[in-house]
C-alpha positions in Angstrom: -16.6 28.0 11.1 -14.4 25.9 9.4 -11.2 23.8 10.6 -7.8 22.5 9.3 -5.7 20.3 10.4 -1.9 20.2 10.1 1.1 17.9 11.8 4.1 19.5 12.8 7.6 17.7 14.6 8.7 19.2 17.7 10.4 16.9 20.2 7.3 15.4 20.0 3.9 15.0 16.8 2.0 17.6 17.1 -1.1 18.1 15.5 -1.9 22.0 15.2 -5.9 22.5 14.2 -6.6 25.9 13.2 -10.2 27.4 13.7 -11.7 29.7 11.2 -15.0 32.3 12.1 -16.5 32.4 15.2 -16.8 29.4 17.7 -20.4 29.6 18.9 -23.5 27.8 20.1 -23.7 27.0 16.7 -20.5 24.5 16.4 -18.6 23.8 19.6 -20.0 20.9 19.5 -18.3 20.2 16.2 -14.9 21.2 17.4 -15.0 18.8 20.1 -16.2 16.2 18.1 -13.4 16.5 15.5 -10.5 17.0 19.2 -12.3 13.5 20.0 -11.1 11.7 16.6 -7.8 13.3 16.8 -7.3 12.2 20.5 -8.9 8.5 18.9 -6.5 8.2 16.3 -3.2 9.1 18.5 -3.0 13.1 19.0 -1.3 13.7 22.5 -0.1 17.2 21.4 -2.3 19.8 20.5 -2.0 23.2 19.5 -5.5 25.1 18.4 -4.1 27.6 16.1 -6.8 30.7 16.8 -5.8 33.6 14.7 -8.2 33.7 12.4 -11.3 33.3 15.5 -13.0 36.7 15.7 -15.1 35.7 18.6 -15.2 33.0 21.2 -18.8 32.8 23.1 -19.7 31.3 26.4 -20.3 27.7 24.3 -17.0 28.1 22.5 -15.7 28.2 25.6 -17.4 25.2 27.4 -15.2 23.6 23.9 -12.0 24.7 25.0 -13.1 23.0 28.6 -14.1 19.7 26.9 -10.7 19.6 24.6 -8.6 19.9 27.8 -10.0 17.2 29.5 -10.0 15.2 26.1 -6.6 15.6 25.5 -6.3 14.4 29.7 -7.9 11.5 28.6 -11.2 12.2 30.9 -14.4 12.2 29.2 -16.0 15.7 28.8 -18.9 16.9 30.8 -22.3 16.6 28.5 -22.5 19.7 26.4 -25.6 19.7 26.7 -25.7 20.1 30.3 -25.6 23.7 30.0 -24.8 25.9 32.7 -23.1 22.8 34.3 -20.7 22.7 31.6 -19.8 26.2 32.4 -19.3 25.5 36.6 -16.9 22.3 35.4 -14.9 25.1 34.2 -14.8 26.8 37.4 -13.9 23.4 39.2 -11.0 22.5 37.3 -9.3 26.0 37.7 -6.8 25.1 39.9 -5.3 22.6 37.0 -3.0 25.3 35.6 -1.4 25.3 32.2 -2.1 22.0 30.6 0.6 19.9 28.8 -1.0 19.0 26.1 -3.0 21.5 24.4 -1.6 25.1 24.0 -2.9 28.3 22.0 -1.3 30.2 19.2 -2.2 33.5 17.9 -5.5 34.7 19.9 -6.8 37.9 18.5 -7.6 40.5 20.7 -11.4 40.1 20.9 -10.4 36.3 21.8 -7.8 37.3 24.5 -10.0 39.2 26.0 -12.9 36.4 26.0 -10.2 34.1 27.7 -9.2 36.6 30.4 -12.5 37.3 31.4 -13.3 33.9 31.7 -10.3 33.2 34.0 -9.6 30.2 30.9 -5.8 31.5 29.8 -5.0 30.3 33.1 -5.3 26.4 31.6 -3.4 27.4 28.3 0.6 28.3 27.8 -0.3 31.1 24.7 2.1 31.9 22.1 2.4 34.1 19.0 5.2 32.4 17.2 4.4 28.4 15.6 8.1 27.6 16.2 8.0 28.3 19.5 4.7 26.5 20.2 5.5 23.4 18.6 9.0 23.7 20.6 7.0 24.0 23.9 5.8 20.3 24.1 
């Protein structure tokens, strides 16, 4: 998986990271990691750019969890806490569409992953960049 990272002027900065590959077990951690020095050095707006994702797993999205409550300011639950990671999720549900971070372009598989889940609920998704960036 690999990530870049672009700013773009709406009415407000906004940084838009795109992911590349699959976000896994294998490198949430590294996705949060990298939200964390964005939010450090002054992101407040955030759009994850995940069109080029072709699968989101259970750990990808206990990342999407932890960048919603980074970009809140709130510290994220311990990734390795497992399972508890996962019931956070289920605790914050009734939070709605966050303000700060929003999704652009998920492919199907991905969509699907986020339905399941019950996690588009916390995200305002969009398929047009313009429109996204507008949105903050």
């Amino acid at each position: 998986m690999n990530m870049d990272v672009v700013s773009a002027q709406g009415k407000v900065p906004v940084t838009i990271l795109s992911l590349h590959g699959a976000v896994d077990g294998s490198n949430y951690q590294t996705v949060i990691e990298k939200v964390n020095q964005l939010y450090g050095s002054g992101t407040r707006s955030l759009l994850l750019d995940l069109g080029d994702v072709n699968f989101l797993s259970s750990a990808g999205l206990v990342a999407l969890h932890s960048i919603i409550l980074i970009m809140r300011g709130e510290k994220p639950n311990a990734t390795e806490s497992g399972w508890e990671a996962l019931h956070a999720i289920d605790r914050d549900s009734n939070a709605g569409p966050q303000a700060n971070v929003k999704l652009l372009n998920p492919q199907p598989r991905v969509a699907n992953t986020l339905h399941i889940s019950a996690m588009e609920k916390f995200f305002e998704i969009f398929t047009d960049q313009q429109s996204a960036i507008e949105a903050f």
